[in-house]
DSSP file (Angstrom, degrees, kcal/mol; ACC not computed):
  #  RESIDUE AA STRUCTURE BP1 BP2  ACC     N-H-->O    O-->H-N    N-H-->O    O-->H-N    TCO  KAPPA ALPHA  PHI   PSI    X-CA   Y-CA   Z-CA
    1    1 A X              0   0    0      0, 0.0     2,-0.3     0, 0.0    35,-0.2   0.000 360.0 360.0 360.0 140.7  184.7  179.8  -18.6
    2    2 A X  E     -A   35   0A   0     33,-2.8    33,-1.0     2,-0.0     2,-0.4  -0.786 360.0-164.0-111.2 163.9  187.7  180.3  -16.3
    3    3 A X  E     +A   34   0A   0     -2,-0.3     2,-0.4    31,-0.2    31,-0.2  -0.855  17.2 175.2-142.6 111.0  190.9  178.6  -16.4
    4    4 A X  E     -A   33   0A   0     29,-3.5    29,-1.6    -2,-0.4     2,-0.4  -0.935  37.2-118.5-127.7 149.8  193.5  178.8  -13.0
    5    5 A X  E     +A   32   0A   0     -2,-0.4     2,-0.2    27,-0.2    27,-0.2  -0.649  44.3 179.2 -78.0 135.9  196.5  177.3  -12.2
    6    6 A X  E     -A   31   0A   0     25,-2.3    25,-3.2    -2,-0.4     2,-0.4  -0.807  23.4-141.6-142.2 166.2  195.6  175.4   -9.3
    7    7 A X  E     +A   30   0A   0     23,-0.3     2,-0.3    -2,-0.2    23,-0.2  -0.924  40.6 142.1-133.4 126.6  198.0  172.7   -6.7
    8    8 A X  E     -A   29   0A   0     21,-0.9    21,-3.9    -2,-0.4     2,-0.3  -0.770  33.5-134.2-113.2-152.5  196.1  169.4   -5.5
    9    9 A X        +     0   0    0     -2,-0.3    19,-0.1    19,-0.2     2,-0.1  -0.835  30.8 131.9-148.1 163.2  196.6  165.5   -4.8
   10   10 A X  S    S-     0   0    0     -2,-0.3     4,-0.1     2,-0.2    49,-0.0  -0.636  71.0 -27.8-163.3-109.7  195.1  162.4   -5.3
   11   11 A X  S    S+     0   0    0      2,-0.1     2,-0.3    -2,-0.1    48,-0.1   0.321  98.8  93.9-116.0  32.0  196.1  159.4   -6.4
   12   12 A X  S    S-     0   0    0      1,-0.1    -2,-0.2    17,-0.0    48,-0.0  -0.624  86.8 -97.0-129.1 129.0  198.7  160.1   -8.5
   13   13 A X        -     0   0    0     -2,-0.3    -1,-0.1     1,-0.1     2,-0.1  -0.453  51.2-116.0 -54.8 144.8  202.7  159.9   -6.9
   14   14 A X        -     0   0    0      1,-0.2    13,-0.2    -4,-0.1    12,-0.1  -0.330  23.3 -94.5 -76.4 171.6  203.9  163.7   -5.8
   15   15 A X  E     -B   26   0B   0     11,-1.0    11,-0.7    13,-0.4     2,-0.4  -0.483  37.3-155.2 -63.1 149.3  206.5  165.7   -7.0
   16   16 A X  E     -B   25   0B   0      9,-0.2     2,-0.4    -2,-0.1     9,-0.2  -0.980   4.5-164.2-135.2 176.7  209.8  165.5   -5.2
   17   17 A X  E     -B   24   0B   0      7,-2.7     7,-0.9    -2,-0.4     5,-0.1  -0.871  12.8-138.9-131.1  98.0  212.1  168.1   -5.2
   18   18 A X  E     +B   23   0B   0     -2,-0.4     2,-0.3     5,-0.2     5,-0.2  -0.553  24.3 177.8 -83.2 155.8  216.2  167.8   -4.0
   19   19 A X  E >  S-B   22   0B   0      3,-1.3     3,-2.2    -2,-0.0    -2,-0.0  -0.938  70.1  -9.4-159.3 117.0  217.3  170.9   -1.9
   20   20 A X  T 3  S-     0   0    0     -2,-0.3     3,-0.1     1,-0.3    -2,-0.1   0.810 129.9 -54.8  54.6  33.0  221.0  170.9   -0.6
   21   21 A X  T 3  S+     0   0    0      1,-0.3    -1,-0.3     0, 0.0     2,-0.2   0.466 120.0 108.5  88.1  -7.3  221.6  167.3   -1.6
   22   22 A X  E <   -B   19   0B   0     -3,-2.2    -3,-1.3    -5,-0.1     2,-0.5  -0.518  63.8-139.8 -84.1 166.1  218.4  166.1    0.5
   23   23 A X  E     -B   18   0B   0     -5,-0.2     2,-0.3    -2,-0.2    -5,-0.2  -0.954  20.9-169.1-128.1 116.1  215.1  165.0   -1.6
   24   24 A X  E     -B   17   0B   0     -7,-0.9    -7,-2.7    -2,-0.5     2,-0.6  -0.673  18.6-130.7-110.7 151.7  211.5  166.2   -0.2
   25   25 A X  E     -B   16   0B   0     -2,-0.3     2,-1.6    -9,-0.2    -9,-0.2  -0.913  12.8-153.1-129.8  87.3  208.7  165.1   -1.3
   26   26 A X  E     -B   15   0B   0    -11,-0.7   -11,-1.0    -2,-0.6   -10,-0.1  -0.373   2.1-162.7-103.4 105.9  205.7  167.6   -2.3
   27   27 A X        +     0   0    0     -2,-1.6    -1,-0.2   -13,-0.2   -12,-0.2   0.602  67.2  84.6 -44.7 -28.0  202.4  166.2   -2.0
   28   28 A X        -     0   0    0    -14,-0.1   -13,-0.4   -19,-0.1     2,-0.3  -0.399  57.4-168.4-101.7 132.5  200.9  168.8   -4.2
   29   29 A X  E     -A    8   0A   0    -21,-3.9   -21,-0.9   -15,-0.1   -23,-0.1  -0.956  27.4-101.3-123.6 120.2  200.9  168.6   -8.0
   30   30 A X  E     +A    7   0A   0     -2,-0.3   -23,-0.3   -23,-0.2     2,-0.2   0.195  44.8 177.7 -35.3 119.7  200.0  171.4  -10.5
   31   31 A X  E     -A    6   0A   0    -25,-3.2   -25,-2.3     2,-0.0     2,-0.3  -0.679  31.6-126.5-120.2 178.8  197.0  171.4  -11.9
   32   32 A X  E     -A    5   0A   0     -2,-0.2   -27,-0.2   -27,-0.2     2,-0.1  -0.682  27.5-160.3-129.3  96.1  194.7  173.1  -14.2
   33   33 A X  E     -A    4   0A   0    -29,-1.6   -29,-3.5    -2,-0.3     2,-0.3  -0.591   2.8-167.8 -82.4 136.0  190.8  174.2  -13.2
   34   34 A X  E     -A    3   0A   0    -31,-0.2     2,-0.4    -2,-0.1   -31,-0.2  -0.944  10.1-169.6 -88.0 128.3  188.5  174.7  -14.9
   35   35 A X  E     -A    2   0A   0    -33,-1.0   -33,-2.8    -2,-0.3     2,-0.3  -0.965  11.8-179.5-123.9 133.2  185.1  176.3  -14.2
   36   36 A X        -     0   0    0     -2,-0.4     2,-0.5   -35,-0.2    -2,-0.0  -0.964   7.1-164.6-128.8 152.5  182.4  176.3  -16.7
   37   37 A X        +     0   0    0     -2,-0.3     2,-0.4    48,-0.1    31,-0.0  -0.986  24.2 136.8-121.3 139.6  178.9  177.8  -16.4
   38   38 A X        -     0   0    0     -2,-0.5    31,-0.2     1,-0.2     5,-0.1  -0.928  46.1 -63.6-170.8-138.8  175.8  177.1  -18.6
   39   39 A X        -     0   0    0     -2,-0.4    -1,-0.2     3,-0.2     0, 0.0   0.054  38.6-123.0 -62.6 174.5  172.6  176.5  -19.5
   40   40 A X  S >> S+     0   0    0      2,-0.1     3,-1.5     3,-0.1     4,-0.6   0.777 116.3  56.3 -78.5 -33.3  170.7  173.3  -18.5
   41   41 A X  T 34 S+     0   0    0      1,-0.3     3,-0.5     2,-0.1     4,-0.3   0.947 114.0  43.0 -94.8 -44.2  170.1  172.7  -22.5
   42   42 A X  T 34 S+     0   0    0      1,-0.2    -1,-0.3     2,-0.1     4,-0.3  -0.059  86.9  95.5 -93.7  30.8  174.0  172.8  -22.8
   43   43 A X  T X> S+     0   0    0     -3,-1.5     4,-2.5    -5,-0.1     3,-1.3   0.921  81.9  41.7 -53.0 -53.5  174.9  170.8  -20.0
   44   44 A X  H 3X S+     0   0    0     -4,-0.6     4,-4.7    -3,-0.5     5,-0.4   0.999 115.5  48.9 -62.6 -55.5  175.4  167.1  -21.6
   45   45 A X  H 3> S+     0   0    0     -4,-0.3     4,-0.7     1,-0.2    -1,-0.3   0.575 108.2  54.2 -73.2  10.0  177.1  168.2  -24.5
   46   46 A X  H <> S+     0   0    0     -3,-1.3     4,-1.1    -4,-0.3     5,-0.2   0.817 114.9  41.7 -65.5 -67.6  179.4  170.3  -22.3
   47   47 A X  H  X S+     0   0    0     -4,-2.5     4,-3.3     2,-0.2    -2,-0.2   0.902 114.1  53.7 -34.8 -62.9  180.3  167.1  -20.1
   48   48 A X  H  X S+     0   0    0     -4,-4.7     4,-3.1    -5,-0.2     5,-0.2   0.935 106.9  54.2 -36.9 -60.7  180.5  165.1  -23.3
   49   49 A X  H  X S+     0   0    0     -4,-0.7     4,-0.6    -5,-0.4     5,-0.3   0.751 105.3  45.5  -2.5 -66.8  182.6  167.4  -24.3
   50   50 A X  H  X S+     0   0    0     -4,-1.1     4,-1.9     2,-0.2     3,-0.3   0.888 111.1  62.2 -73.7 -52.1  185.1  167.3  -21.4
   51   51 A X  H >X S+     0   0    0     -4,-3.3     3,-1.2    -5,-0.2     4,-0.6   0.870 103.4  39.1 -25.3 -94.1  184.9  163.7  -21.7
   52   52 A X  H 3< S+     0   0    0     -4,-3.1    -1,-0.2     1,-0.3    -2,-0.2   0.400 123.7  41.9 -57.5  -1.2  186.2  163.0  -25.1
   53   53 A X  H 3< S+     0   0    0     -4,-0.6    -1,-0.3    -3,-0.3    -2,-0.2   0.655 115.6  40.2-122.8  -8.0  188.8  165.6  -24.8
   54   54 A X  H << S+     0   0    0     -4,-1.9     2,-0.3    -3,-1.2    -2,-0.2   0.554  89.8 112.9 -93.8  -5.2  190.2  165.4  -21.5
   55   55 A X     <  +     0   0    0     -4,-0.6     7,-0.0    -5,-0.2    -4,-0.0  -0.735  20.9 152.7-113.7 103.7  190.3  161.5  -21.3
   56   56 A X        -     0   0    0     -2,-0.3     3,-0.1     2,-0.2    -1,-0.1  -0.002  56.1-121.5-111.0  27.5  193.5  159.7  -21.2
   57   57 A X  S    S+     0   0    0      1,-0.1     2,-0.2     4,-0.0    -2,-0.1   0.676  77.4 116.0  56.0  12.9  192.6  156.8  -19.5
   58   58 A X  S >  S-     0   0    0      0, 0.0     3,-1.5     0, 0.0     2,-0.6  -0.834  80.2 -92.4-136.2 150.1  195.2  157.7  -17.0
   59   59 A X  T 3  S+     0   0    0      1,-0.3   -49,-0.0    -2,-0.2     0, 0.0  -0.611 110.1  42.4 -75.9 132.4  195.0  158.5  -13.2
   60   60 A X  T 3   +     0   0    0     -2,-0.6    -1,-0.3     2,-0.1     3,-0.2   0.095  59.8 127.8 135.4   2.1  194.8  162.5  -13.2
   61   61 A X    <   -     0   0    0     -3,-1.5     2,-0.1     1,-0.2    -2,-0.1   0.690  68.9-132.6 -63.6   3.0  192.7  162.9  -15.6
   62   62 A X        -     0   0    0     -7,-0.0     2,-0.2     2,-0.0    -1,-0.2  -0.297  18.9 -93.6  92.3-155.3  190.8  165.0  -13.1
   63   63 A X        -     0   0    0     -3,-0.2     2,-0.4    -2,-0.1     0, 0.0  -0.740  18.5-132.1-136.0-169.0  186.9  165.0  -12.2
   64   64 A X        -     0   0    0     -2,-0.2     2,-0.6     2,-0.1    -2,-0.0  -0.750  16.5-166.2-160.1 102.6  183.9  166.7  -13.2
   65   65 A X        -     0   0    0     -2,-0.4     2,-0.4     2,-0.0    -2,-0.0  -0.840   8.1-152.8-115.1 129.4  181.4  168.1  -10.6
   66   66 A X        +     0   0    0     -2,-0.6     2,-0.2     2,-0.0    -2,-0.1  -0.634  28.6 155.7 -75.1 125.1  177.8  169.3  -11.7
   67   67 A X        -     0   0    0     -2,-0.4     2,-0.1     0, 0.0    -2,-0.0  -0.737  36.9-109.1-156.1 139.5  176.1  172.2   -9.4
   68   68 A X        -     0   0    0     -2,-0.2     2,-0.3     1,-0.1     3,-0.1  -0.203  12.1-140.9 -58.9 130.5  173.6  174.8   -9.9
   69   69 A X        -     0   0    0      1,-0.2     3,-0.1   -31,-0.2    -1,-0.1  -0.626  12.7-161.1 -79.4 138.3  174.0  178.3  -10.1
   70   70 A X  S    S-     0   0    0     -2,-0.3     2,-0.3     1,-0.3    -1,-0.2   0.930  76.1  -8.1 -83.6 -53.5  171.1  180.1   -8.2
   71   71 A X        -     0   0    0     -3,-0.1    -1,-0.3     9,-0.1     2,-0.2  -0.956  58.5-170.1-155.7 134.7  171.5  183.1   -9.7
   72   72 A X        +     0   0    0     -2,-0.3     2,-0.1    -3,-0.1    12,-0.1  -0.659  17.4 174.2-135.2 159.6  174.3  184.7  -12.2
   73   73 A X        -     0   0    0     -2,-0.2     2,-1.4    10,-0.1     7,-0.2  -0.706  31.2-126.9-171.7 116.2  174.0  188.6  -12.9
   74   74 A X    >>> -     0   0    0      6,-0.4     4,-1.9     5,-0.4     3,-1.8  -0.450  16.6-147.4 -62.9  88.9  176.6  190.8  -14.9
   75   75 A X  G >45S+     0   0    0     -2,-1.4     3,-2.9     1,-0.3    -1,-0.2   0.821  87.1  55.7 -46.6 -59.9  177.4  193.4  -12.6
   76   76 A X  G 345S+     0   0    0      1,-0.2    -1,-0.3     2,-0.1    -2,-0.1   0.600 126.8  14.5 -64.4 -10.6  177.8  195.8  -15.6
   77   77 A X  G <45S-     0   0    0     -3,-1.8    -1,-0.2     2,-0.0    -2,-0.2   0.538  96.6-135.5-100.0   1.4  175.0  195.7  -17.3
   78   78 A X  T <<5 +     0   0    0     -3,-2.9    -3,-0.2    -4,-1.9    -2,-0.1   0.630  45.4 161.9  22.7  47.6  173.1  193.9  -14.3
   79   79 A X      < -     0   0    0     -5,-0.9    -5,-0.4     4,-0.1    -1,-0.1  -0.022  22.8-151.1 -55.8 175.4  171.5  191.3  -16.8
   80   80 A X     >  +     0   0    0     -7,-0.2     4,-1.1     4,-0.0    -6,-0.4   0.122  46.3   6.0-125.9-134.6  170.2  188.2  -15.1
   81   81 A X  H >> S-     0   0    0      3,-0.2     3,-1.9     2,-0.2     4,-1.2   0.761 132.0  -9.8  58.3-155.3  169.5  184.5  -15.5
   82   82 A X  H 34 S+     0   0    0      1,-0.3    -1,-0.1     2,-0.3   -43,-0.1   0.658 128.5  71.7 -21.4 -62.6  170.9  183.4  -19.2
   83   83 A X  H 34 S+     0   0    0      1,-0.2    -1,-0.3     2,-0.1    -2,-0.2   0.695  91.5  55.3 -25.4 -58.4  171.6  187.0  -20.2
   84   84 A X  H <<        0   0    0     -3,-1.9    -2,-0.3    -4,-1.1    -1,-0.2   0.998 360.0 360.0 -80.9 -67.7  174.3  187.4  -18.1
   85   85 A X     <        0   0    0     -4,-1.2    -1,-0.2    -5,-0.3    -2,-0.1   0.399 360.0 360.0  50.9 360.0  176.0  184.5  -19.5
């Protein structure tokens, strides 16, 4: 699992910001990404997961996009598939 501090939009108002008595307006709001990889047999309850803890009913609560890894390999030991994991 990774975790980066990361900047987007959506639907969600931006930050603004005053600078010399002026007020700007910065579409970008901090965020926090996550990337998880695993297994097919721990997918749902990964998702579920994510659900029920990330879920405030509120706009930002982010998204959740599913895609397959082709192929994962651990440089140092150069395990493969699961193994590398």
């Amino acid at each position: 699992m990774y975790s980066m501090e990361v900047k987007g939009f959506g639907k969600e108002a931006g930050l603004a910001h005053t600078y010399r008595g002026a007020q700007y307006d910065v579409g970008f709001i901090p965020r926090t990404k996550l990337e998880v990889v695993v297994t097919e047999d721990q997918l749902e309850d990964v998702v579920e997961c994510i659900l029920l803890e990330a879920s405030t009913g509120e706009i930002g609560d982010g998204k959740i996009f599913i895609s397959e890894v082709e192929r994962a390999i651990r440089i140092r030991s150069r395990e493969e598939g699961a193994a590398a994991l």
